[in-house]
KELOTI-54227 format. One record per atom (N, C-alpha, C, O): residue in three letters; x, y, z. Coordinates in steps of 0.05 Angstrom, whole numbers, plus 5000, padded with zeros to 4 digits. Layout:
BEGIN
ALAXYZ ...
# end
This chain:
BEGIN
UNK055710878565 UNK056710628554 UNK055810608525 UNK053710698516 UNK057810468510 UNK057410508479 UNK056810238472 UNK058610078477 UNK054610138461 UNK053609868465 UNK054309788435 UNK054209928414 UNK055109478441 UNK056309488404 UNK054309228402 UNK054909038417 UNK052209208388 UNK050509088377 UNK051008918357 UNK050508678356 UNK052409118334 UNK053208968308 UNK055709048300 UNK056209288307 UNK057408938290 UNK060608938287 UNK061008968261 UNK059408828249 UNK063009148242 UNK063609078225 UNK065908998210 UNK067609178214 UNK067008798194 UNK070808778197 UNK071508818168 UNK069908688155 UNK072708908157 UNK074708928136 UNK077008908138 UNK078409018156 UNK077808768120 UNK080608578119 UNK082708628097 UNK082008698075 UNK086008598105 UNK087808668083 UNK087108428076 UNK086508228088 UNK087408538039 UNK086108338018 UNK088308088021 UNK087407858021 UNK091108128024 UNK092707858036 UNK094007808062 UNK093907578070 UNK094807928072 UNK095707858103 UNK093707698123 UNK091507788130 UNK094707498129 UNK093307368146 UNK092207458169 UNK093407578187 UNK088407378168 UNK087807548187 UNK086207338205 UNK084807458221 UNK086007088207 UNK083506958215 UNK084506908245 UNK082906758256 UNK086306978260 UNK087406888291 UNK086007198290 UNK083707178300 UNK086807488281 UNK084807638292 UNK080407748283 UNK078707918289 UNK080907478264 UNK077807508256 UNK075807288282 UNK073707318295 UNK078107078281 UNK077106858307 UNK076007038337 UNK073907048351 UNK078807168336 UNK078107328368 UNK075407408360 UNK073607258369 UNK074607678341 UNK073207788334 UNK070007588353 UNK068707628374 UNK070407378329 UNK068507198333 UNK067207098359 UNK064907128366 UNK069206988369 UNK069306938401 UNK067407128420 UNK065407098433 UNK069707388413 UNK068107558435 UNK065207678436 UNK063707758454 UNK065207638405 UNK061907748392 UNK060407488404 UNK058207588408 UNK060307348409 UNK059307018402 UNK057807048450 UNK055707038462 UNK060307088456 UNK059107088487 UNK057407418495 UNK056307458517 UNK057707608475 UNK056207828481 UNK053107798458 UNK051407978456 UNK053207618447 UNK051007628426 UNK050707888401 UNK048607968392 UNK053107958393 UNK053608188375 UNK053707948350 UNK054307718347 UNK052908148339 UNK053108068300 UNK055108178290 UNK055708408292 UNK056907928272 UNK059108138255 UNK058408048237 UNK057607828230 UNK059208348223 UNK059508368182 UNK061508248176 UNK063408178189 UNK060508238142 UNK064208208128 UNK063208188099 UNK061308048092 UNK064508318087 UNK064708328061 UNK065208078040 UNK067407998048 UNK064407918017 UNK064007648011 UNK066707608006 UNK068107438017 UNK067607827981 UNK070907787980 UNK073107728000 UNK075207607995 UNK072507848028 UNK074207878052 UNK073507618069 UNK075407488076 UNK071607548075 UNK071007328104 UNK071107028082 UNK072206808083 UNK069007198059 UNK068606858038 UNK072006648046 UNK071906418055 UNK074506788043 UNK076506598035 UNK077706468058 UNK079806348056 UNK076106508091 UNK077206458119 UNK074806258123 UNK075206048135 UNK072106348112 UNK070106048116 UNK068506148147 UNK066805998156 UNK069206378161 UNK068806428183 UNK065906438189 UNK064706338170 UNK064206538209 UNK061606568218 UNK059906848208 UNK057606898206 UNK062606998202 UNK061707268196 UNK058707218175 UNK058007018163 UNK057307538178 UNK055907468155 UNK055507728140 UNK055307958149 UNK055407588109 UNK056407728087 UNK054007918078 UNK051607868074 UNK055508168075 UNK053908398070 UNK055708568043 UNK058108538039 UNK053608758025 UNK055308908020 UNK056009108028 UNK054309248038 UNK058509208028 UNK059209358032 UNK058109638044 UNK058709708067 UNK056109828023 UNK054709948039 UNK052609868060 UNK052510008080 UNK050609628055 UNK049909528089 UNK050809498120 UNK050009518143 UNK053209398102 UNK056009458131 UNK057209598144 UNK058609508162 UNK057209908138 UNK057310098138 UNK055010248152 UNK055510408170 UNK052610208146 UNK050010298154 UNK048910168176 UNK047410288191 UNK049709888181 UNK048609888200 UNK050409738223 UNK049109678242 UNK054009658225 UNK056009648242 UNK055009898259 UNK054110118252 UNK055409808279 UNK056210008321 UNK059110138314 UNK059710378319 UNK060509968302 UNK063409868301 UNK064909788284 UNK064709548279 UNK067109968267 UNK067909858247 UNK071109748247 UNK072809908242 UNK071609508253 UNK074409308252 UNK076509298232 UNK076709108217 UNK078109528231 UNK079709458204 UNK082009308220 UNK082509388243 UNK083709038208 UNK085308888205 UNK087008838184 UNK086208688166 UNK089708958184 UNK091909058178 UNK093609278176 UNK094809348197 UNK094109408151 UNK095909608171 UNK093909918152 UNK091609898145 UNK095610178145 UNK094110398142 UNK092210408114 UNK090210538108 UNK093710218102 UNK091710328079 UNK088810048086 UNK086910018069 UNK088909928103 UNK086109898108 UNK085209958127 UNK083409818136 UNK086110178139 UNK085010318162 UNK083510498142 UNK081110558143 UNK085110578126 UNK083010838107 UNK081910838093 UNK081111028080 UNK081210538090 UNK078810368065 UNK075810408090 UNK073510488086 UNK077110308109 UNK075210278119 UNK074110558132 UNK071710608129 UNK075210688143 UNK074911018140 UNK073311158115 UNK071611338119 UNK073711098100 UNK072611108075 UNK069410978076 UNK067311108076 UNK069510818077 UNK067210588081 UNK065910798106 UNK063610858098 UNK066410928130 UNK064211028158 UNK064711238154 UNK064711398173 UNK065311338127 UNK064211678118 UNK061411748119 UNK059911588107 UNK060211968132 UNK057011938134 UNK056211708154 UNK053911718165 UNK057611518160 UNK055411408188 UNK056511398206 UNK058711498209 UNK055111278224 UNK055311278246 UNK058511098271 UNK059411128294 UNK059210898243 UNK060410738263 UNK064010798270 UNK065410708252 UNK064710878283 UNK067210928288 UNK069610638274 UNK069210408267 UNK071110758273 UNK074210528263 UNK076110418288 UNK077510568301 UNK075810188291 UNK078210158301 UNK079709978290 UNK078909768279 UNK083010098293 UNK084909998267 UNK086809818285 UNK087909868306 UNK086909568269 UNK088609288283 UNK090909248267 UNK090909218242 UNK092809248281 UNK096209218265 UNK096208818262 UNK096308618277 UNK096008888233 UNK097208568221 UNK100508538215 UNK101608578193 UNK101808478240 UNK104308418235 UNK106308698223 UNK108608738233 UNK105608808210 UNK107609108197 UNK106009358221 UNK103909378232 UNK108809518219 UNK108309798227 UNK106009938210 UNK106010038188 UNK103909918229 UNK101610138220 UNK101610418237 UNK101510408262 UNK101710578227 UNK101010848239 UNK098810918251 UNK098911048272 UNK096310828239 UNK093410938243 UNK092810688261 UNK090610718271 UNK093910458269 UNK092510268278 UNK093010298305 UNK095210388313 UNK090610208325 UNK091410358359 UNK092109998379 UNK093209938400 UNK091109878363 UNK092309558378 UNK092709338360 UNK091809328337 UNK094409108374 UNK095208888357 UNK094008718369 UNK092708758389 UNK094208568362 UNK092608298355 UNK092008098393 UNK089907988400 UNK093908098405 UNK093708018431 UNK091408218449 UNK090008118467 UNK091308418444 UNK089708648457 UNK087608658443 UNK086208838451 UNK086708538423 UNK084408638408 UNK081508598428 UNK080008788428 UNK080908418441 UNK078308298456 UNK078608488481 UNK076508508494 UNK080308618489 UNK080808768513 UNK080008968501 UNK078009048513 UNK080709128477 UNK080109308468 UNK077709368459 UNK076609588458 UNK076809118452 UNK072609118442 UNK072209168474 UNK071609398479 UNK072508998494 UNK071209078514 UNK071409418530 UNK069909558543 UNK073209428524 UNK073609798536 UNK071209988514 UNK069510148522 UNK071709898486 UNK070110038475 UNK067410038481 UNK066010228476 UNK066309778495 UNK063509758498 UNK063409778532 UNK061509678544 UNK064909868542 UNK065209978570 UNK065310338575 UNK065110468596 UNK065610448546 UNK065910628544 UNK068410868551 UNK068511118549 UNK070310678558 UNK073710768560 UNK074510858539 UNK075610648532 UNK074911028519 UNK075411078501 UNK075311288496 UNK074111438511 UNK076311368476 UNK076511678456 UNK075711648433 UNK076611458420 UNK074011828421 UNK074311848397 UNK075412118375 UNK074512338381 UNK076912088355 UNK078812328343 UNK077112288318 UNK076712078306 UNK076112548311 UNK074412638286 UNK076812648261 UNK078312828264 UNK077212488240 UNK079112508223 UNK077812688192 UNK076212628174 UNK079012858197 UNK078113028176 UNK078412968143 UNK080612898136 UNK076512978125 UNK075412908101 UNK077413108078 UNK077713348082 UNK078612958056 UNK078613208040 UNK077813138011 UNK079513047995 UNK075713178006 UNK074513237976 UNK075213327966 UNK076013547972 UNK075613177932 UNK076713297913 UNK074513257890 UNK073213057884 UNK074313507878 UNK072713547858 UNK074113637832 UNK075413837829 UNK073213347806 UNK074513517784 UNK071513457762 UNK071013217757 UNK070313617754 UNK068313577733 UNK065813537761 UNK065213657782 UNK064813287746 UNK062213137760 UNK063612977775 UNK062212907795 UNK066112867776 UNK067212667794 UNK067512757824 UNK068312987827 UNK067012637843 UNK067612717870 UNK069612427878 UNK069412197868 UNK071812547902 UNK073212317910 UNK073812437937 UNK073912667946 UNK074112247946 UNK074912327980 UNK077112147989 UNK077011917980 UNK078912208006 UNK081212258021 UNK081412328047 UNK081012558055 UNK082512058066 UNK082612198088 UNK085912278098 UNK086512408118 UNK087712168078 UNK091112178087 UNK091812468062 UNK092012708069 UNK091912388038 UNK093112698024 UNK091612618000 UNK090512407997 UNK091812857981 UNK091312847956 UNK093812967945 UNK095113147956 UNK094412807915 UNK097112757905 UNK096912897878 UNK095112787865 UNK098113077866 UNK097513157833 UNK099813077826 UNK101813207833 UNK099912897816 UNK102912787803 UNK104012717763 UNK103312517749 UNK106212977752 UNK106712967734 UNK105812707729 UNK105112547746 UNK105812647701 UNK107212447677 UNK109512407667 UNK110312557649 UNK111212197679 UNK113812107682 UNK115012277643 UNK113912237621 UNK117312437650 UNK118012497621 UNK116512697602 UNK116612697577 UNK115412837615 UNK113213047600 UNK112413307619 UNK110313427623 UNK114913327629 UNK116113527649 UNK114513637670 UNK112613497678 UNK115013917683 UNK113213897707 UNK110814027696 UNK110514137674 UNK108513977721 UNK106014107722 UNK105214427726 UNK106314517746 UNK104014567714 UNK103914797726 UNK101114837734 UNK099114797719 UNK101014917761 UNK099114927774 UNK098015247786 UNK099615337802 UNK096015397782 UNK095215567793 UNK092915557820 UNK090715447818 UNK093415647836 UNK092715557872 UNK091215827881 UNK092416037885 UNK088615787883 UNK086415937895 UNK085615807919 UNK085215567925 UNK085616097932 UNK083615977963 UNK081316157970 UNK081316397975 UNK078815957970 UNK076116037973 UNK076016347947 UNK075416567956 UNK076516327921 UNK076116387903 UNK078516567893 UNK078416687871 UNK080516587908 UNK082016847901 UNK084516717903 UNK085416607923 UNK085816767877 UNK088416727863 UNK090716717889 UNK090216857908 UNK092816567889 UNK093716567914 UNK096516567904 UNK098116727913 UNK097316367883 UNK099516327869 UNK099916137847 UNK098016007838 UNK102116107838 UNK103015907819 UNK105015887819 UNK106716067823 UNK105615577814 UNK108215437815 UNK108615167800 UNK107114987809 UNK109915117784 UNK110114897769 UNK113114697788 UNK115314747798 UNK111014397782 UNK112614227801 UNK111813947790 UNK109713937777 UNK113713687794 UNK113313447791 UNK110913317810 UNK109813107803 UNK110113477834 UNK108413267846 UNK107113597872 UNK108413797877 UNK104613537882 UNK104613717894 UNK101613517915 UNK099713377908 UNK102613597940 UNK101313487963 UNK099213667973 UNK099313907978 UNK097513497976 UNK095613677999 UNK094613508024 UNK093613288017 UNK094613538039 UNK094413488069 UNK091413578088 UNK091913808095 UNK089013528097 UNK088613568110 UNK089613618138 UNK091713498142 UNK088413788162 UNK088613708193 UNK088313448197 UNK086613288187 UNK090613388217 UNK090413178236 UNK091012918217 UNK090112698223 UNK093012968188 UNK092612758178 UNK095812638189 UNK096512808206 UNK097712468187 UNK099712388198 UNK101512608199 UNK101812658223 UNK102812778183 UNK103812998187 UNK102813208173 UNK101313148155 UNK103213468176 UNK102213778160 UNK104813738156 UNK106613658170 UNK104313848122 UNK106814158115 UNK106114288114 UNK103714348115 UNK109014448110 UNK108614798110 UNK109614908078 UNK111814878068 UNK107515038067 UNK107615208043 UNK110015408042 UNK110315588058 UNK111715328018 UNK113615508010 UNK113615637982 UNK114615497964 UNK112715827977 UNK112315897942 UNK115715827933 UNK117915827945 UNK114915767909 UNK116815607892 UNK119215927886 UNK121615887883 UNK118116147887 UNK120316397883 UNK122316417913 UNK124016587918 UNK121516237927 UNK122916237953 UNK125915997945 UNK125815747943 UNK127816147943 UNK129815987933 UNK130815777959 UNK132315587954 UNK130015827980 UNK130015597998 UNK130315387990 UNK130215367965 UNK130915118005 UNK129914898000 UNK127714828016 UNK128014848040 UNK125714758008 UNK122614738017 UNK123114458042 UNK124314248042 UNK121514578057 UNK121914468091 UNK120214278085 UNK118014388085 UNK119713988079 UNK117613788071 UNK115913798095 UNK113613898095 UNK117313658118 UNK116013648141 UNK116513778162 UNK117813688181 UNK115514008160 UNK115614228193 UNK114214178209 UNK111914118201 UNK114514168230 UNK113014028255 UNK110314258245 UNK110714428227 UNK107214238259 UNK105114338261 UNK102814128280 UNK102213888279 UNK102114328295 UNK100014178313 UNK099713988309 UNK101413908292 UNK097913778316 UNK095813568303 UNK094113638294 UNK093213578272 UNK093213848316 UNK089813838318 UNK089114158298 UNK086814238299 UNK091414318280 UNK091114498270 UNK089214538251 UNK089714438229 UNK087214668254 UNK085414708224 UNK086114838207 UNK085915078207 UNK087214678185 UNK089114768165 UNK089514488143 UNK089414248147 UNK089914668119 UNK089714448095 UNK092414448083 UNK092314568061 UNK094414388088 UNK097214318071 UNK098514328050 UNK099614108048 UNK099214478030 UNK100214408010 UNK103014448009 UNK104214618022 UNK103814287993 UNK107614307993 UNK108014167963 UNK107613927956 UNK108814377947 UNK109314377917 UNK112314287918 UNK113814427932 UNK113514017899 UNK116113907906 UNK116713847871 UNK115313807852 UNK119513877876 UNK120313827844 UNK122513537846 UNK124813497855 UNK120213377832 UNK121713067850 UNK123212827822 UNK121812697806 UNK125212827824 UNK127012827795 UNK127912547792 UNK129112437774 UNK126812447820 UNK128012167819 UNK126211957798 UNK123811987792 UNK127911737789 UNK126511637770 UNK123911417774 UNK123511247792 UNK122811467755 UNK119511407767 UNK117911237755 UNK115611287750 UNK119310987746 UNK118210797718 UNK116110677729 UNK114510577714 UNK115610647769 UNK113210517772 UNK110310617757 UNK108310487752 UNK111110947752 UNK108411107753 UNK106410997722 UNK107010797709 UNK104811137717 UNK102711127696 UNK103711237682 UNK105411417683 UNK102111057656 UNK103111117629 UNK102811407625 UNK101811597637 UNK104011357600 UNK104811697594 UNK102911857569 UNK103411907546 UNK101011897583 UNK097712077571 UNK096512277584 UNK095112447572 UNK097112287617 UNK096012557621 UNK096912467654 UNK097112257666 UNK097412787663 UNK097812837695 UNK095412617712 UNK093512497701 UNK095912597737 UNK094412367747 UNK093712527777 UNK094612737786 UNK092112387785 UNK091012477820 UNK090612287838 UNK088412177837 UNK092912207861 UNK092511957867 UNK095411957888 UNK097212107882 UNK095411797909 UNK097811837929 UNK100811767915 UNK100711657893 UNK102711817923 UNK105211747904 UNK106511567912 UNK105511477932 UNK109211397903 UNK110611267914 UNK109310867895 UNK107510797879 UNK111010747907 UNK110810457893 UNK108710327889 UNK108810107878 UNK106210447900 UNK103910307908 UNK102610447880 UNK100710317871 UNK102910577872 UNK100910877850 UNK099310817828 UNK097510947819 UNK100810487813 UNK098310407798 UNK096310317813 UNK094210287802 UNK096410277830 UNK093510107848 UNK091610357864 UNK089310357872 UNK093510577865 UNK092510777884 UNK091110977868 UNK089111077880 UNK091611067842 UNK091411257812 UNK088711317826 UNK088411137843 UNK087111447826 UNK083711507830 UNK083611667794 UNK082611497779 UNK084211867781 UNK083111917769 UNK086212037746 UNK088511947747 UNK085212227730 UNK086412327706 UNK085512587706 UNK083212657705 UNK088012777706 UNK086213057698 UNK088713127667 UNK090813037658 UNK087213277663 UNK088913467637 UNK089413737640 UNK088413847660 UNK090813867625 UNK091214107621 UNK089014357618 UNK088114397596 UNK088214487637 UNK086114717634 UNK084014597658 UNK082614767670 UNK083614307666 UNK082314207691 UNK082514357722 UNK084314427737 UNK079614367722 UNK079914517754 UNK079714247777 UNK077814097775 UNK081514197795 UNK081414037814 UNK080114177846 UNK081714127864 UNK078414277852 UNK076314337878 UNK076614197902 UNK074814057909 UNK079314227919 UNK079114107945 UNK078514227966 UNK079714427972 UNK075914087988 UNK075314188006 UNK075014138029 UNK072614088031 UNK076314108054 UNK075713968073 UNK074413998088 UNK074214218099 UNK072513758099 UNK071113658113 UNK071013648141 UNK072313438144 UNK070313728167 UNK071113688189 UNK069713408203 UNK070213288224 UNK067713378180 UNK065413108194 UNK066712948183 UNK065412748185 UNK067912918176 UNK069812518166 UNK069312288187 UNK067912308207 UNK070612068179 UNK070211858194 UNK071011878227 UNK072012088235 UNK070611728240 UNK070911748275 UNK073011448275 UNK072611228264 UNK075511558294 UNK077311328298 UNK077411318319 UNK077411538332 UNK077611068334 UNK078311038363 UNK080511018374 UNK082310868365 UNK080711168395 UNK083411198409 UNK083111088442 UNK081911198460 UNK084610848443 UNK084210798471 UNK086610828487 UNK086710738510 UNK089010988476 UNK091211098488 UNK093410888493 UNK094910928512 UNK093710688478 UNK095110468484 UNK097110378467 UNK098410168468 UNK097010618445 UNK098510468417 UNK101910378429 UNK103010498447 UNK102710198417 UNK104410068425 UNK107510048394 UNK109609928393 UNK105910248374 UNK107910248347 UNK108410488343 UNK109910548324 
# end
């Protein structure tokens, strides 16, 4: 039996969360468990939680509560890198992928977890190293041109030895077990590159799929240097860093990453 002592919750910064922070509350409240919460996140609901930072919450949660949909499943993933407390991810109203229950099931679901019904799936880490900077990722890492300053050219070593090159608008990398793998097509393959080919889940294998992506892209970052960071409408908020021309980017994956819970019930 997996005894949950202390709780921890992280919250989408707007979607309403306090009908599933209440439950939260409730059920902690008749088992005598302590829950966290971050000042920015619980401060604006007024709730019982009590406010920690961030890394305390982390260090010392049984249990870590993300509420909403993937990208705060992977904040908080992020947050139980190195410890101990597993994720479990709560669907706020939108289709989440990573999230395993909604909101009616949530107190059923604390209790299985502390009954010890459950699974847990090791979500694999992938580190990116450029200079002294380290960043971590548990869905992809993104090298994405500069809108109008044509494609990237990239040269691709594995574990030290020259593998290829290919110049492209955007180029993915994927750990195992992250929502889907691709499959690598060198760019002299006049094919059209298979984005998403089926591949295990559970494959130990790191992804890359180099794409030449033409569509127009005015959400992206200004126009000063290639960027590293997931793509699509979200990308000024998502940007992690800046590389330039002659920059080595070092990605390596991790098999100890965060711990997600799976109680076999997902319902999205």
């Amino acid at each position: 039996m997996y005894e949950i002592r202390t709780l921890g919750v992280v919250l989408h910064p707007r979607r309403d969360s306090a009908e599933a922070v209440n439950t939260i509350l409730r059920w902690a409240d008749d088992r005598g468990v302590k829950v966290l919460g971050l000042a920015e996140e619980v401060g604006r609901l007024g709730c019982g939680a009590v406010v920690v930072p961030a890394a305390a919450m982390a260090a010392q949660a049984d249990l870590l509560v993300a509420m909403g949909g993937d990208g705060t499943v992977l904040r908080a993933m992020r947050l139980a890198d190195g410890c101990r407390a597993p994720v479990l991810g709560v669907n706020l109203g939108k289709l989440g992928f990573l999230a395993e229950v909604d909101i009616p099931d949530l107190a059923a679901a604390l209790t299985a977890i502390g009954a010890g019904t459950y699974e847990i799936e090791v979500r694999t880490a992938l580190d990116a190293a450029i200079g002294a900077q380290r960043l971590t990722a548990f869905n992809d890492v993104v090298i994405v041109r500069v809108p109008g300053d044509g494609t990237a050219a990239i040269d691709l070593s594995v574990e030290g030895h020259h593998f290829v090159s290919y110049a492209g608008t955007l180029s993915l990398f994927q750990p195992q077990r992250a929502q889907r793998l691709t499959t690598f097509l060198p760019v002299a393959d006049r094919r059209p590159l298979r984005a998403r080919d089926p591949c295990h889940p559970f494959l130990a294998a790191l992804g890359v799929q180099p794409l030449r992506d033409d569509r127009p892209q005015a959400h992206a970052q200004p126009r000063h240097s290639p960027v590293l960071g997931p793509p699509g409408r979200r990308s000024r908020r998502l940007v992690a860093t800046h590389v330039t021309a002659g920059d080595t980017v070092v990605l390596t994956a991790r098999s100890d990453g965060a711990q997600v819970v799976r109680l076999g019930r997902t319902t999205f």
